[in-house]
N, C-alpha and C positions, 0 to 999 in steps of 0.2 A: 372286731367288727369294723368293717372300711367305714369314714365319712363319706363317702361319693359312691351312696348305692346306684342314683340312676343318671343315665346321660342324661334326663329329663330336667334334674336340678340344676341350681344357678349355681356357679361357683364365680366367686370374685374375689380382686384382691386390691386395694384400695381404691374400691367404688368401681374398677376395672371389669366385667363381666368377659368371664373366657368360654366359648360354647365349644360343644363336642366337635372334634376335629378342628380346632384352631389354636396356632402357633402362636403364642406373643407377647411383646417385650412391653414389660409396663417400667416403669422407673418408680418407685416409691418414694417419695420426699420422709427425706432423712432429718435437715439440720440445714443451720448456714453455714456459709464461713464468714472471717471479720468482713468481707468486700460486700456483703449483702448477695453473694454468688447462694444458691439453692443449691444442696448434696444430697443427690439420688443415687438410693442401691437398686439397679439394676437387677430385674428377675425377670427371668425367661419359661413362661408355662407351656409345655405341651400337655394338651388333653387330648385323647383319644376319642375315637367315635366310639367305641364298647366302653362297660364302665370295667373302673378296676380299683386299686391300690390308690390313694395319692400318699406322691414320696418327696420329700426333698432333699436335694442336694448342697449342702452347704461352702463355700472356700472363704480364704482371707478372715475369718473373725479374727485371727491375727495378721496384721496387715501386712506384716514382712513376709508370710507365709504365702509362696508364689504358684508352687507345685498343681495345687487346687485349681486355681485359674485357668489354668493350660486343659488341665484335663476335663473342666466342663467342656472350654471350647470346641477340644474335640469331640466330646459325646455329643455336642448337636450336629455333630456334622454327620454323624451314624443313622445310614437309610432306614435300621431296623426301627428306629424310634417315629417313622412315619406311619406303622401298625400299632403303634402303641395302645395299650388296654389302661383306661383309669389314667391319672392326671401326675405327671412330672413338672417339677415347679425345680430348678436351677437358679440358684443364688451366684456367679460369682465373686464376686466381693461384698461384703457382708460390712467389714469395715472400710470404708469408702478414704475415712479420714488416714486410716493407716498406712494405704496403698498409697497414697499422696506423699504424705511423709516416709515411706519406706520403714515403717515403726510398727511394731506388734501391740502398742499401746495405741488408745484417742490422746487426743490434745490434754486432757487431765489426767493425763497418766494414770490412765484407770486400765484394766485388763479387762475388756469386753466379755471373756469367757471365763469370767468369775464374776459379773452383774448381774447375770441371769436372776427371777424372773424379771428384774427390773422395775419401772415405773414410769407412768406418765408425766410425773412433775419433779422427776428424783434426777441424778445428775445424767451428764451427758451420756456416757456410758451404760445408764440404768436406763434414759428414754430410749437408746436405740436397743437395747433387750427385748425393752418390753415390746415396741415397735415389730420388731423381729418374729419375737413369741408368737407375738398374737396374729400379726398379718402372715406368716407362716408356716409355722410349726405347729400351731394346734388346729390346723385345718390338714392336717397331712395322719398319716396310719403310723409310716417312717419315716427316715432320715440318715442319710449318709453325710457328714462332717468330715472335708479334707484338713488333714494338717503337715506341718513337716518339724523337722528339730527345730531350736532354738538357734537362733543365730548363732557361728560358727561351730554346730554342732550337726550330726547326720543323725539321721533313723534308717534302718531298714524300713523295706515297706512293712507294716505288721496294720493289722485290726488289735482295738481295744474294745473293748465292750464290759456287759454285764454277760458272762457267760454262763452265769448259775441259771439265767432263763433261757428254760430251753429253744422258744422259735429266735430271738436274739445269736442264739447259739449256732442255729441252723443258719441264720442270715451270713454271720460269721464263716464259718462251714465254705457257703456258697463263691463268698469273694473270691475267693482263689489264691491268696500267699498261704505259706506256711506257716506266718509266725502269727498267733492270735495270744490275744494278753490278755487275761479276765482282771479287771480293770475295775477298783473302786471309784464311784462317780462322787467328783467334786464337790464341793459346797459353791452352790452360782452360776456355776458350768452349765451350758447349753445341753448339753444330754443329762442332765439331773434336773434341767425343768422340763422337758418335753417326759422325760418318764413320768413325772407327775402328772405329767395329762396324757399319758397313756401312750406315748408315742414313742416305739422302739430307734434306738438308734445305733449305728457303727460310728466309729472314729477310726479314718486310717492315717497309719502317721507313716510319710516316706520323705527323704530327703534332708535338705537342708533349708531353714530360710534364706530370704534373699538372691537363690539359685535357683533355675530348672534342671530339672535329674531326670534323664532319660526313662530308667528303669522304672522309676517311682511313677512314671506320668503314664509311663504305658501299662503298668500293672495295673495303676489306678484306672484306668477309661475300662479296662480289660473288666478288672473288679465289680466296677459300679453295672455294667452289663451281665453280668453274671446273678446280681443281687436281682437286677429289674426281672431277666430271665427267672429265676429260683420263683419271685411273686409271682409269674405267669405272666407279668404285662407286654413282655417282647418276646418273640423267640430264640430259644436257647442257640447259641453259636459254636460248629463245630470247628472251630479255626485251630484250637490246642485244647490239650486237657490239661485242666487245672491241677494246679499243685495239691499234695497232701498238704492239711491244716494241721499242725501241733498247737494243743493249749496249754501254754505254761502262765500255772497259778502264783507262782512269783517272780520278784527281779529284784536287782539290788545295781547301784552304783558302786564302782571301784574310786576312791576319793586319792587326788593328790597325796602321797603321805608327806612330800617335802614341797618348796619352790624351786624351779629350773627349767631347764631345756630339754624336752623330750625326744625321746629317741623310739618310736615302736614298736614291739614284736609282733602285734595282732592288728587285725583290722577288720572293718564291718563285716558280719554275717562269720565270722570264724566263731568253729567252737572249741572250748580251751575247758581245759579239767581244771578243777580244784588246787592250787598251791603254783598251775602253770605261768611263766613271768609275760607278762602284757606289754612291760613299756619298763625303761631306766629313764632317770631324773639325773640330770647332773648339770656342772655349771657351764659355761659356754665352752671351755676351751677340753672339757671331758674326763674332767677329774671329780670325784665326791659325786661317784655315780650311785644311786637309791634305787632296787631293783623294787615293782611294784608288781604284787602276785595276785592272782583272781582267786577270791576268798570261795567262788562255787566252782558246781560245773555248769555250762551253762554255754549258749550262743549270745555274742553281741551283738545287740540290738540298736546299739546308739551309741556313739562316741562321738568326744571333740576332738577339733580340725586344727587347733591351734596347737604349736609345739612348745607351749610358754604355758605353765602352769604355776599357781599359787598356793602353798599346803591348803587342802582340804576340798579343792575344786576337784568336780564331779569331771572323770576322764573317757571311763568304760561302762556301761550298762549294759549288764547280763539278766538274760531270762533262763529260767530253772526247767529243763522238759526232763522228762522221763525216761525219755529215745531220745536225748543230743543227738548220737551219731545219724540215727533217720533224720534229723531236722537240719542236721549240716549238710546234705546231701539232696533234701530237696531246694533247698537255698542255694547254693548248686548251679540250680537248673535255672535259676531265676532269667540271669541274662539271655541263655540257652532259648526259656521258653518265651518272655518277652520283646527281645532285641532282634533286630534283624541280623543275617551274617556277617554283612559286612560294619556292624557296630562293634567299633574298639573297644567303647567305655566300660567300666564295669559298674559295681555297685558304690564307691565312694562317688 
């Protein structure tokens, strides 16, 4: 059931009052910093004149994570969302303090997206949860959450979610990659508290932090219109057809077996059989080479950028499909179907 049955109701977001057909930027008071300076997250609501869905769009709760940013910007610059049905609330930075420091952590080294639901009087990282929660997320139906890899590390684009629910499944479905990961939800994690209060959410994970990635940015704006579309709030766009979606129910990391200098066979979005070799370990001058083989079958989904590893460091992350060969093939298209012609780049 929508929270925003009618245009007629109030919606606000701290004391802010947003009416049917009106765009706007409220700044939320966050926190200070030491200078006595005030830190505001920044939220941008559109509400429609018909009622609909309210959604929100999340980025940055890790603060090195840049990808997100980019692609709300462009979503509001999209004519369609001037018909929009029911209430879009866009978060870009979420962690305000992180983007400062270029750091995926707050100032107490705490991870934002394991305080979840937080608290009013609880540490730094717990009041701006809770803050979050409650002035966002439980006033919304959905929610879409941008992320990207871990610093020096990439993701294809892919959806995580809870896929054993079916309209979750369907939202997933809609986005448009092919790679979806049914996804156990965290202890803290922003999408294990908003499920608690009934609010479905995607996670798409694309890129790298502290980077912008072409691919990842244009999938994502692509994505997130697709999902608004699927809800009815905008109209669906015939610009491309979207990719097939593969669910794969599991994944696993390929670990360092030694320390050295990497050399590698594979690389994002390939898919490679069982026992195939990924990557040699050896020392700088390329002797006491250690071949490293992919224990499944599977597409990679995520690897590190660094050619300097440590035994046991996480190198290759493979997801398990059914149909690899379909899922290599629509991954594929990715560039094809998101980049313009004359874009060199590909998916690293």
């Amino acid at each position: 059931m929508h929270k925003i049955q009618s245009s007629k109701q109030v919606f606000s977001i701290a004391g802010v009052e947003v009416k049917p057909g009106e765009f706007k930027t409220i700044n939320l008071p966050a926190a200070k910093l030491y200078t006595d300076i005030d830190i505001a997250m920044p939220i941008h609501v559109i509400r429609g004149k018909r009622p609909g869905p309210t959604v929100f769009i999340s980025a940055a709760i890790h603060g090195d994570e840049l990808n997100g940013i980019e692609i709300i910007r462009r979503l509001l610059t999209k004519k369609t969302l001037n018909t929009l049905r029911g209430i879009l609330i866009a978060v870009p930075i979420v962690n305000v303090y992180g983007v400062l420091n270029q750091s995926r952590y707050l100032p107490d080294r705490r991870d934002l997206n394991r305080s979840f639901p937080g608290s009013a009087k609880g540490t730094l990282a717990g009041r701006i949860a809770h803050l979050f929660l409650n002035e966002i997320v439980n006033k919304c139906d959905y929610g879409i959450d941008l992320h990207t890899g871990a610093i020096h590390r990439s993701n294809l684009p892919q959806v995580r979610a809870n896929l054993d629910d079916e309209e979750t499944l369907e939202l997933a479905k809609a986005f448009g990659v092919p790679v979806l990961l049914n996804s156990n939800i965290r202890d803290g994690s922003l999408r294990g508290a908003a499920t608690e209060q009934g609010v479905k959410v995607l996670l798409y994970e694309a890129g790298e932090a502290l980077r912008f990635n072409e691919l990842s940015i244009r999938a994502g704006v692509s994505g997130v219109l697709n999902v608004l579309a699927h809800l009815k709030m905008i109209r669906k766009s015939v610009k491309h057809k979207n990719l097939e979606p593969f669910v794969a129910r599991s994944s696993n990391w390929v670990r360092a077996s030694s320390s050295g200098i990497v050399r590698e066979n594979k690389q994002l979005g390939d898919f490679v059989e069982k026992g195939e070799l990924l990557a040699e370990i050896g020392d700088p001058l390329g002797f006491n080479c250690e071949p490293l083989y992919s224990k499944i079958s599977g597409i990679i989904i995520g690897k590190t950028n660094i050619p300097l590893v440590h035994e046991g460091e996480a190198m290759f992350h493979i997801a398990y499909f059914q149909s690899g060969d379909e899922v290599a093939e629509e991954v594929e298209q990715m560039p094809e179907t998101f980049l313009p012609e004359d874009y060199t780049s590909i998916i690293q």
